[in-house]
N, C-alpha and C positions, 0 to 999 in steps of 0.2 A: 378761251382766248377772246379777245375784243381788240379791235380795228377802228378807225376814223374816218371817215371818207365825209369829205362835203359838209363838214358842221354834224355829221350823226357819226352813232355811235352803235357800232354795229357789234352781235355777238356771233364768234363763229362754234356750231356745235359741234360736243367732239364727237360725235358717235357720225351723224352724215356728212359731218365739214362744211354747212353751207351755212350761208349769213343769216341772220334773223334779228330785228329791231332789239336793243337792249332790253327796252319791259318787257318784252315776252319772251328772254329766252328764260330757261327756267337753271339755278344755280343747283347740282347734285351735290350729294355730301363727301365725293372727294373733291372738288372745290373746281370742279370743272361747269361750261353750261351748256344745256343742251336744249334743244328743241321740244314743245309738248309731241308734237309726232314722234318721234323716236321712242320717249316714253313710253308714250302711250301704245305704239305695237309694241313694246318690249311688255306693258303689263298697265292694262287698262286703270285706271285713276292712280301711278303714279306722277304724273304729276302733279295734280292737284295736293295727294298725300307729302311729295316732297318742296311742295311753296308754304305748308302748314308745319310743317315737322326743320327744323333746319341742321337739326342733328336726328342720325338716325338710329337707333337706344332701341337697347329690349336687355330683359334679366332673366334670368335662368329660370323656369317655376320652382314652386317650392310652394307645394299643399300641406297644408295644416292638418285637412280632416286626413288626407292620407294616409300621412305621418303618426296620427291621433290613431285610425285604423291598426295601423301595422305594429306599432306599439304598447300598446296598450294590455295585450296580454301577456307578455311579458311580467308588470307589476303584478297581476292575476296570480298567472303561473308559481308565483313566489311565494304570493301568501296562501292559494293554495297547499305547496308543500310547507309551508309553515305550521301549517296545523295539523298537518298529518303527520309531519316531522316531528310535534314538539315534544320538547325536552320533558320527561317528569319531574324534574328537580327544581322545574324554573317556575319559580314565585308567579310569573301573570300569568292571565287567563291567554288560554289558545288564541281566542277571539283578537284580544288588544295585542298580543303579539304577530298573530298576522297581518293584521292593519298597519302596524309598526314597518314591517318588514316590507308590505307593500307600499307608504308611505318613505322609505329607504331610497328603492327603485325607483319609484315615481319622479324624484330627486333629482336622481345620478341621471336618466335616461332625460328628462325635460332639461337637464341644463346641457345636454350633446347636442339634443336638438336645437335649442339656443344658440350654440355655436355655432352650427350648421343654417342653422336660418340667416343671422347674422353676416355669413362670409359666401351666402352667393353668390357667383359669378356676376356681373353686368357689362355687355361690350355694347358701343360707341363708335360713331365715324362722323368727322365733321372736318371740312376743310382738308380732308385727307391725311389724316391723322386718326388711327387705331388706339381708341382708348379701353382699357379694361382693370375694372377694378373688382375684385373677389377677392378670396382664399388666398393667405401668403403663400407662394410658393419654396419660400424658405424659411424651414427652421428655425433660424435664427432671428427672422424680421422683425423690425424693434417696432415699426406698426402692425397694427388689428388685422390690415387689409393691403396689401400691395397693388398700386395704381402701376401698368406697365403702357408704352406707349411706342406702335411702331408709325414709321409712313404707312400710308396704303399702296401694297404692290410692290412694298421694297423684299424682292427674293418668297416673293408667297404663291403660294398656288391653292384652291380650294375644292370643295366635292362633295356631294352628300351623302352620306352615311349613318351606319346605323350609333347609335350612341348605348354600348352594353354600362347597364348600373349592375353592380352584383354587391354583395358583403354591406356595409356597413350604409355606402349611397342608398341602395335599392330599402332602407330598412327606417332613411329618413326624410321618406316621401321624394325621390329624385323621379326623374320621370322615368316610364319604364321601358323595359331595355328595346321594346320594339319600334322607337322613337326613331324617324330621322331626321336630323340635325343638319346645317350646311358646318361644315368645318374649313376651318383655315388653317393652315398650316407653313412653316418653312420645311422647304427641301433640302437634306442634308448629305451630302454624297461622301462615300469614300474616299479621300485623298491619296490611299496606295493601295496596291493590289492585294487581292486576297484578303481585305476587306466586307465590311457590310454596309449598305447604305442602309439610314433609318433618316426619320422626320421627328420634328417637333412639335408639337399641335400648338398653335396660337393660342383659338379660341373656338369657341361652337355657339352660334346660333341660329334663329328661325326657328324657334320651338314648338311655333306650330302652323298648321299651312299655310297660314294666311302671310305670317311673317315670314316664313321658309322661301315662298314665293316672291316676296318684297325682298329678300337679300342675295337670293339665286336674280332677281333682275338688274339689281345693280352692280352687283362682281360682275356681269357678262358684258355691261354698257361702259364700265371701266377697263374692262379685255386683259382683268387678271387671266392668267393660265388657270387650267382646271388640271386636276391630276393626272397624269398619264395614264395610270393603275387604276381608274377612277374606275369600280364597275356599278355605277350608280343611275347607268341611265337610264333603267327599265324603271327604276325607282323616282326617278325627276319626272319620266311622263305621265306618272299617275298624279303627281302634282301640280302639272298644268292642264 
């Protein structure tokens, strides 16, 4: 918020509420301004990070060599049994048949990966505005990538937690399951009894301390709600 008084132009911060010259207050990325002090106890060189950065972005990881790791035997495995498998009736040698077979694999599994590299997650907050573009989340999406977009803090609450990858994630290159993540989520309650309340997960990021710590200090300086159920905070103190 900004005020007039006297020919100047003052900015009032939302986190202490007090006045500060317009050039220095500093604008955050839900489109409010704030004070470098406040910042700065909330988490030493954000402000400087957020006068350089005016949208605040990060993507999902996604390792190559990992991916390359975990997979990789697989094609192996194949041609392996290819030639321990092979047919005696079939015309080529064992050798270019299990090349073949593992050149098949190699195939099918590098274009999943493709897919999966292609449609990582990436969230965004700017002017207060929750942007997130990744993985359609429907079926039917006539595009590659579904861009969704909430306000910030409209009905959200967030918390850090663990992020389990199991099955097919854990298999290409997702981070691993011992990961915590800050999640965002809407609160979804019951409307009649006998009922079950459940959420909807937003998004997940902070994928690793340094940015976990950069987006646990902004959800706090904005005074989103943190989860009720949230049992996260033996796991937040090791983070700061």
């Amino acid at each position: 918020m900004r005020v007039t008084e006297a020919g100047h132009i003052w900015s009032v911060c939302n986190c202490c509420e007090q006045r500060i010259p317009e050039e220095e207050a500093v604008r955050l990325w839900d489109g409010n301004d704030y004070c470098e002090n406040c910042l700065e106890r909330k988490l030493p060189g954000l402000a400087e990070y957020a006068r350089r950065h005016p949208r605040l972005e990060e993507r999902a990881p996604f390792s190559w060599k990992l991916m390359a790791v975990r997979l990789l035997p697989f094609p192996l495995a194949m041609g392996v049994l290819t030639f321990f498998k092979y047919p005696e009736e079939c015309p080529l040698n064992p050798v270019w048949l299990s090349l073949i077979a593992m050149a098949i694999y190699g195939l099918v599994f590098g274009g999943v990966c493709l897919m999966a590299a292609l449609t990582v997650q990436s969230v965004s907050v700017e002017d207060g505005r929750l942007t997130i573009r990744g993985y359609p989340r429907k079926l039917k999406s006539r595009h590659p990538t579904d861009v969704e977009q909430f306000s910030l803090g409209d009905n959200m609450i967030w918390e850090i937690r663990k992020r389990f990858v199991t099955g097919i994630g854990a298999a290409l290159g997702a981070s691993p399951m011992r990961d915590k993540v800050v999640t965002i989520l809407h609160p979804q309650h019951a409307s009649e009894p006998f009922q079950f309340s459940f959420e909807r997960i937003i998004c997940r990021c902070g994928w690793t301390p340094e940015t976990r710590r950069r987006w646990k200090a902004f959800l706090e300086l904005t005074r989103m709600p943190k989860a009720p159920t949230s049992s996260s905070g033996a796991e937040e103190a090791n983070d700061t």
